[in-house]
N, C-alpha and C positions, 0 to 999 in steps of 0.2 A: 504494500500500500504506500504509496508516495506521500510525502510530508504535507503538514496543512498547510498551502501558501500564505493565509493570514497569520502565520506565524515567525515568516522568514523574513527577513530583512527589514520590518515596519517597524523597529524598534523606537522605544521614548529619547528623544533630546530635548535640547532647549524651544527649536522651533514647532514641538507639538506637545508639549507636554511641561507645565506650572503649576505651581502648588497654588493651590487655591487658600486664599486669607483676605478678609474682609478688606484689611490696610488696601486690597489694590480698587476698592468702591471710592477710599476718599482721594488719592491721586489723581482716578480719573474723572471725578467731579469738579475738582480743581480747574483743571484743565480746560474741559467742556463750558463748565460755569460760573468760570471764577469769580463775575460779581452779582451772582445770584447770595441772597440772603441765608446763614448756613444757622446760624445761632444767634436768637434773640434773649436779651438778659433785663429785665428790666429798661434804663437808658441805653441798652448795648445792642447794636445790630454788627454783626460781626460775617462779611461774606466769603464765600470758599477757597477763596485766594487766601485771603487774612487767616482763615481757622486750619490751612494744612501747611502756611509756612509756621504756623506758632506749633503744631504738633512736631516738625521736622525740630522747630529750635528745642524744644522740648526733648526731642531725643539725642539730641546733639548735649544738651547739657545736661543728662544723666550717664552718657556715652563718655562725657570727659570725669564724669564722678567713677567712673568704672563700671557702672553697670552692664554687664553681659547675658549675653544668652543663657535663658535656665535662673536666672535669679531674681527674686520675687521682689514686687514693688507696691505696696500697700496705701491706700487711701482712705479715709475718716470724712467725706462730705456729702453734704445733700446736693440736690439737683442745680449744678452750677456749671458754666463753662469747661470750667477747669477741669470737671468730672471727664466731657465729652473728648477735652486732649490729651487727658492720661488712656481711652482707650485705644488711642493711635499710637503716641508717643513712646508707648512704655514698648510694645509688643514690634513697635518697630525695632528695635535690638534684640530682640528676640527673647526679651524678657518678660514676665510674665505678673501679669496686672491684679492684684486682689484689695476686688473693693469692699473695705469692710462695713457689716451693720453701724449705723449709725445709735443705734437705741439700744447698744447691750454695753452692759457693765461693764470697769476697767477688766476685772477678773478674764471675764471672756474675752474681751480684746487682746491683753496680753496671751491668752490660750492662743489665741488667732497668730499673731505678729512672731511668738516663737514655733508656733507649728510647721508655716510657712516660711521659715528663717527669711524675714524681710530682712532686705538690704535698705531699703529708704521708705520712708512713711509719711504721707501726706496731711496735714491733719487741717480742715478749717478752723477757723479760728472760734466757731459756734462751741466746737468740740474739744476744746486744750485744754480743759479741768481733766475730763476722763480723760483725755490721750494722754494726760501727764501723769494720768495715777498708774494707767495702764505700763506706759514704760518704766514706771519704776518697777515695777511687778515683773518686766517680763527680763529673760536669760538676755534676749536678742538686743544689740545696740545699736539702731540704724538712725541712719542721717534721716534728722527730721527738717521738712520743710512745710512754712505755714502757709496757706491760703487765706488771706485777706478782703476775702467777698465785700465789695463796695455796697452792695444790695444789705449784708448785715449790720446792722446798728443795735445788737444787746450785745451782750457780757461777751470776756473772754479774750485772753491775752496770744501773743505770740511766742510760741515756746520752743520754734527752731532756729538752726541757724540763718537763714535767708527767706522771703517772702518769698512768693511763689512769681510773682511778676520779674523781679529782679533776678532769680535764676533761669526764667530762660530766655531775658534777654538777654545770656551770655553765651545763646546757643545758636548755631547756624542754619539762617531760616533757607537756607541750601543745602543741609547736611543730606550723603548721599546713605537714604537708609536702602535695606533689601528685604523681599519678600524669604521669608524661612525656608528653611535647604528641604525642609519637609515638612508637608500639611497635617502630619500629625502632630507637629509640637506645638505645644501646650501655649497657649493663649492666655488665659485666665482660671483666675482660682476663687471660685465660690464655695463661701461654709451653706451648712443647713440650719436650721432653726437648731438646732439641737437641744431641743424641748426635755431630752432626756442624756444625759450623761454629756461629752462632750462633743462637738459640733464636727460633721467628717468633712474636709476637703475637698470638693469636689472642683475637678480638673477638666476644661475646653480645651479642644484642640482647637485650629486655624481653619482646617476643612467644616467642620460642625460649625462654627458662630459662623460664614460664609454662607454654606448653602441655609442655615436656619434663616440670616439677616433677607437672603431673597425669598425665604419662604413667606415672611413675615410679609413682605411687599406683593407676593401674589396675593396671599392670604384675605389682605384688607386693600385689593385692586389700589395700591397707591401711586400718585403720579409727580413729576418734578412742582405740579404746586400743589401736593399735600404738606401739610404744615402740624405738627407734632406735639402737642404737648405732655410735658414730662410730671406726670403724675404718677408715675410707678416710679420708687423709688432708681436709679439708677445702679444701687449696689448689690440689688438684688438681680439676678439672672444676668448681670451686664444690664440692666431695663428690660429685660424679655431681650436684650441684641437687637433692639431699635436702636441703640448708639451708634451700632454700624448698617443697621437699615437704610434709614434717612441719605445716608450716603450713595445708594445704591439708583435713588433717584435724584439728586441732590434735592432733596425736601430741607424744610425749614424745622430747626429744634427752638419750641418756646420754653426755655426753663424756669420751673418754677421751685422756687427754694421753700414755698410754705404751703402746704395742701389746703387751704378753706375753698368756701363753697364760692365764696366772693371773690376771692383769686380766678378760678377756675372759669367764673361767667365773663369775671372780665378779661383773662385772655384772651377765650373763646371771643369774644366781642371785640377787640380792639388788632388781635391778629389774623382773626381766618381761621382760626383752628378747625382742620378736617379730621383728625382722628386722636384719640387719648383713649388711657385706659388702667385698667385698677381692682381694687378687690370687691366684693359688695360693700364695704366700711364706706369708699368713695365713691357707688353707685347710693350711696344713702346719701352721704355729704349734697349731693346734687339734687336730690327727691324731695330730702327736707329743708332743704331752702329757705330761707324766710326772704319775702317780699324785695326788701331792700337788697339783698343780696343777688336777686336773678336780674336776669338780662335778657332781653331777645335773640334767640341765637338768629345767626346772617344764616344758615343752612344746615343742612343736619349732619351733627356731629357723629363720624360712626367711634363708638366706644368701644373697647378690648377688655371683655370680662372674663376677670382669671381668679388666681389666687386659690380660692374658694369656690365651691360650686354657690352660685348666684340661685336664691329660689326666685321659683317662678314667677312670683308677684315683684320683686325688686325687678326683673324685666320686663317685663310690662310695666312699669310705673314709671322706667326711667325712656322706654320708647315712647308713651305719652308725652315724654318734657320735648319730646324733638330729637332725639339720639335713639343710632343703627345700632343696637347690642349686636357685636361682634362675638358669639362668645366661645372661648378658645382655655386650653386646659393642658398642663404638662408639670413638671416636677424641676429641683434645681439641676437634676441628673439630665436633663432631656433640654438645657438651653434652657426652660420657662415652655414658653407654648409651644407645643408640638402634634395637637389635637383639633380640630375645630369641628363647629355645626355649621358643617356645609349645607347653604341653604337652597332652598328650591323656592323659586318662585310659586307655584301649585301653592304653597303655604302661607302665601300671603293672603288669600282668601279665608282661614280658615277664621273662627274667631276669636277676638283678642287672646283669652285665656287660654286657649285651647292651644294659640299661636307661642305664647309664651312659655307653657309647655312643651311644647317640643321644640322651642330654641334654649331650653333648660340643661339638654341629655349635652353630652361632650362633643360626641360628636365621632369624625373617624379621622384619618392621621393626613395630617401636615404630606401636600406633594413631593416634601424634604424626606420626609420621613416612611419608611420600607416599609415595615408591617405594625401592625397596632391590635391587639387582638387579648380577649376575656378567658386567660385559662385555670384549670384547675391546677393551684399549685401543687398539690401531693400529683397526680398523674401527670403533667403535665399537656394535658388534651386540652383544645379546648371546649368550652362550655358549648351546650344549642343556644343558638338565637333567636329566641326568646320571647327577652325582656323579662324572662322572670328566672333562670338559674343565673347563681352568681356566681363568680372566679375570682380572678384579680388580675388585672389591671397591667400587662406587659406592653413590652416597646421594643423595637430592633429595629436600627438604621444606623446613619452615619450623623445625626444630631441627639446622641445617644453620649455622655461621657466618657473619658478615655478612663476612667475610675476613679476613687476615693484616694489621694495625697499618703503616702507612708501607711497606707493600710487594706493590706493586701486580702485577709480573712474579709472584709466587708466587700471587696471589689470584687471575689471569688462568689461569695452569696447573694450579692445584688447579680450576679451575669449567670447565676445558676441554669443548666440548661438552653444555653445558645438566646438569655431572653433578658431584657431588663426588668427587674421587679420591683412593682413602683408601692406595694403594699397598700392600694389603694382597690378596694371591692365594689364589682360592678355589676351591669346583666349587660349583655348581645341584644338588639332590639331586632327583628326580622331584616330591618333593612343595613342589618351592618356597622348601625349606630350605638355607640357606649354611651352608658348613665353608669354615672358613679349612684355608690348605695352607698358608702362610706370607708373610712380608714381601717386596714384588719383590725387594730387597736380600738377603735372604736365601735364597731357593731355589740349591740345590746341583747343577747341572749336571756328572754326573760321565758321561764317554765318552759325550756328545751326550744322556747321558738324565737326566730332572729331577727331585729328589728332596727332598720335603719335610721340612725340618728338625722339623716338627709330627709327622708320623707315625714320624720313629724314636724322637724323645722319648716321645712316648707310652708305645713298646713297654719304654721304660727302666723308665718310673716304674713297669711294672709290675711289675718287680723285686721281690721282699718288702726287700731292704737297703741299696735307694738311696734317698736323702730327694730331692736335686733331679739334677736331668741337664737339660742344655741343647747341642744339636748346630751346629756352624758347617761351613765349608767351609774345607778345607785343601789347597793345592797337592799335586801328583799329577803325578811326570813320565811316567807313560804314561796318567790320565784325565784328568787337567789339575786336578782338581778331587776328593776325597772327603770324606763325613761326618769328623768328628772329633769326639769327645763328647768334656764337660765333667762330670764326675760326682763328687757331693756324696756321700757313705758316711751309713748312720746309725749313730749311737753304736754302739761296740764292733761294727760290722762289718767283716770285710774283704775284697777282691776283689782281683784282680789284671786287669791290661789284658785279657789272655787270655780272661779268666773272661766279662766282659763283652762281648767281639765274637763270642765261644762263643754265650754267651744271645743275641744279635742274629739269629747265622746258624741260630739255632733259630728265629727269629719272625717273620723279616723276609728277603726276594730279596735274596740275598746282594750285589748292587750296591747296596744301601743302608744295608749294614752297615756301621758306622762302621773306619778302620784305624787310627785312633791314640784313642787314652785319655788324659784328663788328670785325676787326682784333685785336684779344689782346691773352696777356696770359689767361689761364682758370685758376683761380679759385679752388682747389680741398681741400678735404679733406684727414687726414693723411694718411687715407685706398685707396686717389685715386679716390674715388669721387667726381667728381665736383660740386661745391658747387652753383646750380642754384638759389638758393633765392638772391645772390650775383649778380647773372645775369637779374637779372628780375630787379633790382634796375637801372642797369644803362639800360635798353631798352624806359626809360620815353623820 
């Protein structure tokens, strides 16, 4: 048998064959569009020419601090400029960018800074009480430089050697950087919530934040005058890898350094704002509005609902104000979003409620993203589609993590079986569509039967005068186990325990009705998720 001709002599070189890394989206945006608008900051409009020679000076003068390939570069700020040039700057050397929580304690910061053996650490000036407590805490002693945000005016001093302007004015807004010798190397390094024990690593390559950032822009059809704003925090997911999206079309980044509702309208109203996106904390922020705070939106804004699985009612209430619920679903492992509810026109007729549940379920995977699929973890099959047997929740592609930082035993059991396992439990819908039913840790087994903490909340929020509700599982000495809701009132309403397990056993099989009530604030994390291991302590 004669050899395969597609095999002989088509060999990869330079002229058919490049690593794929997002860095080559803002080059040639530059280029194409250099005085197209790149990044608005308050007073600051900053266009693509200006935003990729100050990322180039920026890696020029960590290049002259010695910064190299492989060695981590750490940052402590909210949604600022300066966020958007450390995710070109740093990874231009082939160094490797970790942006840290903004809201967690010295303790865990230092965790963060020595785990990643940071070589230099950014810290705004918002944040120089913790980032100072933190470095004394931690083993690691890197060159700290301050960010001096003109937009900030409270507390908090400069505790590096250099401001963050003044270093990289000393760097060459011509420095010649280069795309990495290989698309697998590591890009960025994101922690997890680490709600329990301490926080894993979690490591991007150059090929995964790439084809993720183009996913993102088929995803939510965006075009060079989509206009962006930054209400996902940036240190999370990389922004979901809209940091290097927007580049992709040269779109417009509006940064916002303070999430209210009044921020948010007035963006939306004074730049154009086409597309943002957030947890339900910030599809709420926007629903409850008060009067003086809203604005007429110029067109409808399409919104990106993540974090959280979004009940039903929160979309629908938030596609009333004038906003496309986008809503899209993935994990720190998967880039941020790597799921969506591809939608069908056919469903635009359907009605409202009707509509907003079925743009509730997750959805099926990202064009980025290989396979997406509900299996059983002991067999590994997967489940039938359904809609009503449940598995968990896997992933396989190339916007999948290269694994967990120094910890091999997790990156072995998260990739168990050729499969990523995201611990999150679902059903198969007929058409191919996943619906989360909850966290494995959190499904409620009461008197042998299983009950998702996803489907009573839902029924909460649909309440007209509950703002948040969140359900955990609380001891039961005859089912071992019951619902117990967490319910947030809205202004000037009030309910009693009663009132609420009443509305339950009107809407819901009485075994799923919650028996204890707790009125409090919820709990959340910086991304917006609430933070149920919190919750399960105080249900004793």
């Amino acid at each position: 048998m004669s050899a395969n001709p597609y095999q002989s002599d088509l060999d990869k070189n330079a002229a058919n064959h490049q690593p794929l890394s997002p860095l080559s989206f803002l080059k040639r945006a530059a280029k194409v569009y250099p005085e197209k608008p790149a990044v608005i900051h308050g007073a600051l409009t900053r266009n693509y020419g200006a935003f990729y020679k100050r990322c180039c000076q920026l890696a020029s003068a960590l290049n002259a601090k010695d910064i190299r390939k492989g060695d981590t570069v750490a940052v402590l700020a909210p949604n600022i400029p300066a966020m958007l040039e450390l995710h070109y700057g740093v990874p231009m050397l082939g160094a490797v960018l970790n942006t840290v929580n903004i809201r967690l304690d010295a303790a865990a910061i230092a965790f963060i800074l020595d785990h990643g053996e940071a070589k230099v650490v950014f810290v705004d000036r918002e944040f120089s009480n913790v980032a100072r407590e933190a470095l004394a805490l931690a083993k690691v002693k890197p060159l700290v430089i301050d960010i001096d945000d003109p937009e900030y005016e409270g507390e908090g001093e400069r505790i590096g050697e250099v401001e963050y302007e003044d270093f990289i004015a000393k760097g060459d807004a011509a420095f010649e950087w280069a795309l990495p010798g290989d698309e697998w190397d590591a890009i960025t390094l994101n922690y997890t919530s680490g709600t329990t024990g301490n926080p894993k690593g979690v490591v991007y390559h150059h090929r995964g934040a790439y084809l993720l950032a183009v996913g993102n822009i088929v995803t939510a059809e965006m075009t060079k005058n989509s206009v962006y704003l930054w209400t996902v925090p940036m240190f999370h997911c990389n922004g979901w890898i809209f940091t290097w999206s927007m580049s992709v079309v040269a779109g417009t980044h509006v940064c916002l350094r303070k999430v209210t509702a009044a921020n948010i309208y007035s963006a939306i109203a004074e730049h154009g704002v086409t597309h943002m996106g957030g947890a339900p904390t910030v599809m709420g922020f926007i629903i409850n509005a008060g009067a003086e705070e809203k604005k007429p939106l110029p067109h409808t804004v399409n919104f990106f609902a993540a974090a959280a699985p979004p009940p039903a009612a929160t979309i629908r209430s938030l596609e009333e104000e004038g906003f496309n619920v986008i809503h899209v679903y993935g994990l720190t492992e998967t880039y941020g979003p790597a799921v969506v509810n591809a939608w069908h026109d056919e469903w635009d007729a359907l009605p409202s409620a009707e509509r907003a549940g079925v743009k509730a379920r997750q959805g099926v995977n990202y064009p980025v993203l290989e396979d997406l699929a509900v299996i059983d973890p002991e067999t590994m099959e997967p489940v039938p589609q359904d809609g009503e047997s449940m598995g968990e929740v896997m992933f396989r592609g190339n916007v999948v993590m290269k694994g967990y930082l120094k910890n091999p035993k997790a990156t072995s059991e998260a990739f168990a079986g050729g499969w990523f396992h995201s611990g999150d439990l679902g059903v198969w819908h007929p058409d191919g569509y996943v619906q989360l039913k909850d966290r494995s840790k959190d499904i409620i087994i009461s008197g042998g039967e299983n009950i998702s903490s996803i489907e009573v909340e839902d029924t909460l929020y649909k309440h007209p005068d509950i703002l948040e509700a969140a359900v955990v599982a609380a001891p039961h000495e005859k089912w071992g186990e019951t619902p117990c809701a967490f319910i947030t009132l809205k202004k000037g309403k009030s309910l009693s325990e009663a009132d609420i397990i009443a509305y339950c056993r009107e809407n819901l099989a009485h075994f799923k009705c919650p028996t204890k009530v707790v009125f409090t604030e919820l709990p959340k994390t910086s991304t917006g998720k609430v933070q149920k291991f919190k919750l399960r302590d105080m249900t004793d």
